[in-house]
Every structure is written in C-alpha cells, then in structure tokens.
C-alpha positions in Angstrom: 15.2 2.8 6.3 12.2 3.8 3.8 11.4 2.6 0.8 8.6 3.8 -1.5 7.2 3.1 -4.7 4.8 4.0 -7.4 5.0 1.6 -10.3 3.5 0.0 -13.1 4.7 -3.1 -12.9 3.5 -6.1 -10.4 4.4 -5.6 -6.6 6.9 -8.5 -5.2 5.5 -9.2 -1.3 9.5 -11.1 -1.5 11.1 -8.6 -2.3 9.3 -5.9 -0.1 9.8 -8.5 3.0 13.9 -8.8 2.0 14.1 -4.9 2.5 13.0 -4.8 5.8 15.0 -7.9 7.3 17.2 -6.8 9.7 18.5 -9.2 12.9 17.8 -6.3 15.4 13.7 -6.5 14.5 11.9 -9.1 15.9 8.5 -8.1 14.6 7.7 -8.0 10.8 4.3 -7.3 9.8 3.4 -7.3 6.0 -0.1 -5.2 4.9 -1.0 -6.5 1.0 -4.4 -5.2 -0.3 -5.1 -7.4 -3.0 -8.2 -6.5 -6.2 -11.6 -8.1 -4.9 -14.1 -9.7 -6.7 -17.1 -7.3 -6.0 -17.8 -4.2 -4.4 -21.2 -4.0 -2.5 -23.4 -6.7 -4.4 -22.0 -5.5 -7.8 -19.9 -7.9 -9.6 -15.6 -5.8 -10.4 -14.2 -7.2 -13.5 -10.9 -5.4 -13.0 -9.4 -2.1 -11.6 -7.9 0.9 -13.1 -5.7 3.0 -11.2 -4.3 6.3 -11.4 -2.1 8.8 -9.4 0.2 12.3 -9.6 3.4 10.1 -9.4 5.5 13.1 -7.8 3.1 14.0 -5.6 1.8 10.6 -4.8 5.9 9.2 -3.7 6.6 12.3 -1.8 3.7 11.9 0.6 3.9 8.5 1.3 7.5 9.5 1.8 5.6 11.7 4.7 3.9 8.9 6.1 6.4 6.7 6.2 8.9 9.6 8.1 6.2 10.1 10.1 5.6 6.4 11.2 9.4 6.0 11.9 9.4 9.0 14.2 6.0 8.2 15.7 6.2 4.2 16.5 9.7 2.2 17.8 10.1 0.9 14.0 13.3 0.3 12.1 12.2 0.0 8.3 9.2 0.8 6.2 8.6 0.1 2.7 5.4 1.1 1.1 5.0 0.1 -2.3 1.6 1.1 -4.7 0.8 -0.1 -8.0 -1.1 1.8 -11.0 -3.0 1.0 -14.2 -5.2 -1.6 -15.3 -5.2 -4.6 -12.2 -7.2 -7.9 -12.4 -8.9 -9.8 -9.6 -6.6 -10.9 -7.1 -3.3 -9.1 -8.2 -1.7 -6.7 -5.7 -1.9 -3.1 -5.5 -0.6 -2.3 -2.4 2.3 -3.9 0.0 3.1 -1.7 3.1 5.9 -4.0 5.0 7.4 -2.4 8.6 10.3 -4.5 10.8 10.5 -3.1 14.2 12.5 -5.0 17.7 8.6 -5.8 19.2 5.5 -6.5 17.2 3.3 -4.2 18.4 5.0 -1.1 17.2 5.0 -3.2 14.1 1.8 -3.4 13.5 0.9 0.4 15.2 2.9 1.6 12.2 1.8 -0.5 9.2 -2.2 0.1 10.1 -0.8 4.0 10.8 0.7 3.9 7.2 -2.3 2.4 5.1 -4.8 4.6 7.1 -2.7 7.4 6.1 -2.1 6.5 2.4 -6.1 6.0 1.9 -6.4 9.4 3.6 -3.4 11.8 1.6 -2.0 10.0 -1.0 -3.2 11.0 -4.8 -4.4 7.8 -6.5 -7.8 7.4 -8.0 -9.2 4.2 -9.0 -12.1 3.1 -11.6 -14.0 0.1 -10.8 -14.8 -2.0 -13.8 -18.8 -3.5 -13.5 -20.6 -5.9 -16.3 -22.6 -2.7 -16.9 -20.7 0.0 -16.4 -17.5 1.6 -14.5 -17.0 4.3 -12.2 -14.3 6.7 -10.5 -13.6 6.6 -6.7 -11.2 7.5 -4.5 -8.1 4.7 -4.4 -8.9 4.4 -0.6 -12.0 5.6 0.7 
C-alpha cells in the first residue's frame, strides 16, 4: 500500500502510523522532520514552503513504487507539508511497515534521501534580518 500527500494543513504522525499497521509487519519505522530553531549560527523564525503539487505527488509516488519493489516492505506513506511552518511543527512524516526491521528502515532513509533529491518543494528560511530561498532538502 502507498500513500502520499501534499497538503496545507498539519501532518498527523497517528494517523500516518494507523495506515501502515498491518499484523503481517513486524517492523514499523516512522521518519518526522520537524522546523528547527537555527540554521548554521543564524537564528529561523519560521519556514515557508512551496512545491508544483502535481509534479511534487507523482514523484514521491515514484519513490515510494520504487522502495516497495526495491526493499521487502509492505506499506509506505509519505506525507509533506507546504506554506508558512513555525518552529517545531512537522513538515515531513515518511512511515514504512515491513515483516523485519531492517528493510524497514532501508526503505524510509531510501525514501527521504530520495524526496530531498527529486521532489519539487522549495523552502524560505525566515532570519531576524532577512530570509532566503533554498532547496526544501539540500
């Protein structure tokens, strides 16, 4: 099973956990990037993030095909938030179940090495004295 999503509204780590249960997978491992408080030695305020939505969903689509054909695993979600995101709050929750843990964990580093890689999001860092553009996942 796959699920992917691009949304505007606050990622669930419950909900992206509940999709992947399944009594055949002994190994769930959960990946949930989270908005830090700095960046080097500058000081982020918040995060904006952008993406081509079609685009964006279709390849992590890809990734997540390819993980399931590539590693033993049974489900993968990979969920991605966008717009304006405050210290701490999620913007990324990549959640594979597999029957062994270390497929499990093969496939969710596979699939947010991959999404930093191909995946079309952008994001602006917010500083006390300025912002600027980089790549969602450099």
């Amino acid at each position: 099973m796959i699920n992917v999503k691009l949304t505007i509204d606050p990622l669930s780590v419950t909900a992206c956990e509940k999709m992947i249960e399944d009594d055949q997978a002994g190994g769930h491992v959960v990946f949930i990037g989270t908005v830090r408080n700095h960046t080097s030695s500058k000081k982020v305020l918040f995060l904006d993030f952008e993406a081509y939505g079609p685009m964006a969903e279709k390849e992590m689509h890809k990734i997540a095909e390819r993980a399931l054909s590539k590693f033993e695993v049974k489900h993968i979600v990979i969920h991605h938030r966008v717009g304006q995101l405050e210290i701490g709050e999620i913007p990324v929750v990549i959640a594979v179940a597999s029957a062994h843990r270390k497929a499990a964990f093969r496939a969710c580093e596979y699939c947010i090495d991959s999404l930093k890689e191909t995946v079309p999001i952008w994001k602006k860092e917010h500083f006390e004295d300025g912002e600027v553009w980089v790549a969602a996942h450099p």
